[in-house]
NUZAVEX-305193 format. One record per residue: residue in one letter; z, y negated, x of N, C-alpha, C in turn. Coordinates in steps of 0.2 Angstrom, whole numbers, padded with zeros to 4 digits, always signed. Layout:
AZYXZYXZYX...
END
This chain:
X-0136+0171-0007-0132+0171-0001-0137+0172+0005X-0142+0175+0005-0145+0176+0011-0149+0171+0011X-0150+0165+0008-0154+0157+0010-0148+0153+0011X-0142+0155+0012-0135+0151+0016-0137+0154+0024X-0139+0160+0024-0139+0163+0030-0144+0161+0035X-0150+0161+0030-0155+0159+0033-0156+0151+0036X-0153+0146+0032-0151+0140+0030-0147+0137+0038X-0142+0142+0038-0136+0141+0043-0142+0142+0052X-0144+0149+0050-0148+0150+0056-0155+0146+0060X-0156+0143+0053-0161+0137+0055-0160+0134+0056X-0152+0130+0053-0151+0122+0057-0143+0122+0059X-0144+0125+0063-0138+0126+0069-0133+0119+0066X-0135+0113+0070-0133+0109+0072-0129+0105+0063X-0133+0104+0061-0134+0103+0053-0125+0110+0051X-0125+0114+0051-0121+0117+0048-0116+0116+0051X-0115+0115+0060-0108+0114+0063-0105+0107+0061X-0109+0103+0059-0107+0098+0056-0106+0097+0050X-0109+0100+0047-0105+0103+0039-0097+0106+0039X-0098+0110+0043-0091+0115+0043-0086+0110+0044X-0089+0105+0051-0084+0100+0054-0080+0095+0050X-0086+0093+0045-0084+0089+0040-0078+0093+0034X-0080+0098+0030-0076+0101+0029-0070+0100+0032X-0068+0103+0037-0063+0105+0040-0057+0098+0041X-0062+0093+0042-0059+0088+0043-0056+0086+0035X-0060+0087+0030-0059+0085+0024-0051+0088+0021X-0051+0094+0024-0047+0099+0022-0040+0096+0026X-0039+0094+0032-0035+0093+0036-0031+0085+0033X-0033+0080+0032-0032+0075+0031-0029+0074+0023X-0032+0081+0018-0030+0082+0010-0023+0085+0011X-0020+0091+0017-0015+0092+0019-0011+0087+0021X-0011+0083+0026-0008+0077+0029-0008+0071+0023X-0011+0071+0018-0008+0068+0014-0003+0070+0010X-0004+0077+0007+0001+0077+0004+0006+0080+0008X+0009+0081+0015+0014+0081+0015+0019+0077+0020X+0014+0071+0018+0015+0064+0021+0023+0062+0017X+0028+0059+0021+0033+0057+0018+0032+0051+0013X+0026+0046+0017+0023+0040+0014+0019+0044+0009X+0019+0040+0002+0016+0041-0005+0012+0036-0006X+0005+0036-0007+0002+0032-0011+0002+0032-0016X+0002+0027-0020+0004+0028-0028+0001+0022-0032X-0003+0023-0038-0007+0019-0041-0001+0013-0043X-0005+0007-0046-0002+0002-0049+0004+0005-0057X+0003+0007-0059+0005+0012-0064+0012+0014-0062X+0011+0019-0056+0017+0021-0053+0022+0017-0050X+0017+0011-0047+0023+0006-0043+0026+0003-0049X+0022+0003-0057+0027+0000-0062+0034+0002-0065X+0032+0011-0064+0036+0014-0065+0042+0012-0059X+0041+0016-0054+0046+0014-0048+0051+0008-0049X+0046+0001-0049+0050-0005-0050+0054-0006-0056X+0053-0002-0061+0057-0002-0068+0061+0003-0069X+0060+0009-0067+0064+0014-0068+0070+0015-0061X+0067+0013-0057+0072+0015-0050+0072+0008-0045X+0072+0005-0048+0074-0002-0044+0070-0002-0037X+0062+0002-0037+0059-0001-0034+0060-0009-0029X+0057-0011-0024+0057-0015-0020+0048-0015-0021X+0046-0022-0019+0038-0023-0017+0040-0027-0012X+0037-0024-0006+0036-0028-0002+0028-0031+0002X+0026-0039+0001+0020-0039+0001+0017-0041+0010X+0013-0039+0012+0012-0039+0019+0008-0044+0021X+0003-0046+0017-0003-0052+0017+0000-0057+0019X-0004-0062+0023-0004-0068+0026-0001-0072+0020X+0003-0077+0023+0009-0080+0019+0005-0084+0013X-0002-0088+0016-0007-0092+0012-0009-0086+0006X-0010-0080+0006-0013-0077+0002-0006-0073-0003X-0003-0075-0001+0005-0072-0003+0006-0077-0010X+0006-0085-0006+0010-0088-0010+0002-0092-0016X-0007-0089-0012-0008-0091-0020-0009-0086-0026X-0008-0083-0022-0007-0073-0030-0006-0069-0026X+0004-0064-0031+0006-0062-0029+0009-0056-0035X+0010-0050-0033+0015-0046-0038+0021-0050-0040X+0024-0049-0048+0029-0053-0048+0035-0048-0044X+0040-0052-0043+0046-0051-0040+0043-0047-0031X+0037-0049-0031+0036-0046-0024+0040-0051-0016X+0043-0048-0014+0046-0050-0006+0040-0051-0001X+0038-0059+0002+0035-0056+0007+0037-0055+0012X+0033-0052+0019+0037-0049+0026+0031-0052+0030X+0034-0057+0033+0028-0060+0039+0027-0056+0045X+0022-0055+0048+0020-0054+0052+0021-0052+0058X+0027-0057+0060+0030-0057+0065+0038-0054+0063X+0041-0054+0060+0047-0047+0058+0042-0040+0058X+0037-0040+0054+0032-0032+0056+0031-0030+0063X+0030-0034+0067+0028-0034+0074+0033-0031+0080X+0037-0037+0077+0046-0035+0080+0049-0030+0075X+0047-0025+0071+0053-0021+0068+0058-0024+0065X+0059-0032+0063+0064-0034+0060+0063-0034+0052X+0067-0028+0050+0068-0026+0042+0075-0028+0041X+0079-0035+0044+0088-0034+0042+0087-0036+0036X+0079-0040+0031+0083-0042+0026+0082-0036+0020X+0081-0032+0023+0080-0026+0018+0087-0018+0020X+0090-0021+0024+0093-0015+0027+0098-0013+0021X+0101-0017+0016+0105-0014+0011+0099-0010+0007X+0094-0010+0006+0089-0004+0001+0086+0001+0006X+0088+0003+0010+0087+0008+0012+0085+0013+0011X+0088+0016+0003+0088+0021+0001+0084+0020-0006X+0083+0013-0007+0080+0013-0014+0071+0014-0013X+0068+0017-0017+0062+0015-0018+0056+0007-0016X+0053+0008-0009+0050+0003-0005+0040+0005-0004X+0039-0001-0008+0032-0001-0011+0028-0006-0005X+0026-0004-0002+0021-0009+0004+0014-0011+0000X+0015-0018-0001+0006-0020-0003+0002-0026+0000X-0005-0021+0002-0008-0027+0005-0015-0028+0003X-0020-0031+0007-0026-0031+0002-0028-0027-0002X-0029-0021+0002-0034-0016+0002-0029-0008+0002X-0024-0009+0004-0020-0003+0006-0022+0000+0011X-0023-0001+0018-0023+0000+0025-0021+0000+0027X-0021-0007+0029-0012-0010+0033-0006-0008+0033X-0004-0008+0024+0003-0008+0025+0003+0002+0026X+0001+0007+0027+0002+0013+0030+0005+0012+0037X+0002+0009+0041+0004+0007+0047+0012+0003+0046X+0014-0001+0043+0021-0004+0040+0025+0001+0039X+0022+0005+0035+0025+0010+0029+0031+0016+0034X+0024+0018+0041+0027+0022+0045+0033+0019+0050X+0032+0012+0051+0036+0010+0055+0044+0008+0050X+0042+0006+0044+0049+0007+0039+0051+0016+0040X+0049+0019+0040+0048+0028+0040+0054+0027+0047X+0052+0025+0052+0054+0027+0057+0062+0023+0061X+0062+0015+0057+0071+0013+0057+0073+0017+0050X+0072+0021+0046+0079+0024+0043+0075+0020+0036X+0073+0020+0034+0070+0019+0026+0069+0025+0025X+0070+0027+0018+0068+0034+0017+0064+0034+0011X+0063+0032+0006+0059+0033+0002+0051+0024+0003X+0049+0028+0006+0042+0022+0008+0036+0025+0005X+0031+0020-0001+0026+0021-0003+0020+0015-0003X+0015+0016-0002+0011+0011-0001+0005+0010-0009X+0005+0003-0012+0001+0004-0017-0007+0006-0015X-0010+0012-0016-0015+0016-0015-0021+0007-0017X-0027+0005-0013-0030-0001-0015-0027-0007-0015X-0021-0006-0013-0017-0015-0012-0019-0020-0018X-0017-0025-0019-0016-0031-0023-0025-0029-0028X-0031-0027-0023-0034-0027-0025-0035-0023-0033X-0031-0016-0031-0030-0013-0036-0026-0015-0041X-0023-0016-0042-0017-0020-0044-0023-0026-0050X-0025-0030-0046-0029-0034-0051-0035-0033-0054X-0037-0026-0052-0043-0023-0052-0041-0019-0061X-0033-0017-0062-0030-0016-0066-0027-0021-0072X-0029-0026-0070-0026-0032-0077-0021-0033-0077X-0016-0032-0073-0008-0032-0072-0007-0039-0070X+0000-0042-0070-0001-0049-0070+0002-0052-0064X+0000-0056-0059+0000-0058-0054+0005-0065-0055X+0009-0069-0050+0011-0076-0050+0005-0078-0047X+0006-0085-0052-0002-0090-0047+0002-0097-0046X+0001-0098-0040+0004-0104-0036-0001-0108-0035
END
């Protein structure tokens, strides 16, 4: 204990950065879990769309949509994202709604704005498509 102490008092700057990092690590593991948005493995989205009539909706450029895609995935262009037009989803409001994009970044940002017209159960696949094929699950190929 006393070469943490010693350790702290010698590199100041080194330790406020430690702590920081901490602190930020801690704050963001909070914010996720009690995030209304779920990230949820390919596993879970299969669960969801099988057991609870899940929705996938895909958010990628239309070119990357239609050459490989989740089956039974919905796409959602750009421009309804942009404008907040979800009417063609407005009857599943209440069902289970999966956002997936390349990498799982983007659609968090989607996920929030589905959050905020009144969708209530929104998840985002954790890795997007990537994960999903990084898993051996099967894709439509156009």
């Amino acid at each position: 204990m006393e070469q943490y102490v010693t350790f702290f008092s010698n590199h100041p700057m080194l330790s406020v950065a430690w702590l920081a990092i901490v602190i930020m690590i801690i704050i963001i593991t909070i914010k996720m879990k009690m995030s209304p948005i779920k990230m949820i493995s390919p596993q879970e989205l299969t669960f969801l769309v099988n057991k609870e009539e899940g929705i996938l909706i895909d958010i990628r450029d239309e070119k990357e949509f239609k050459a490989k895609h989740i089956i039974d995935a919905k796409h959602l262009a750009k421009e309804k994202i942009s404008n907040n037009d979800f009417s063609n989803l407005e009857n599943s409001k209440d069902k289970p709604i999966i956002v997936v994009c390349n990498a799982g970044i983007s659609a968090q940002n989607v996920a929030t704005q589905m959050l905020k017209v009144g969708f209530t159960k929104v998840n985002v696949l954790k890795g997007g498509i990537s994960a999903w094929l990084s898993a051996g699950l099967p894709v439509v190929n156009k």
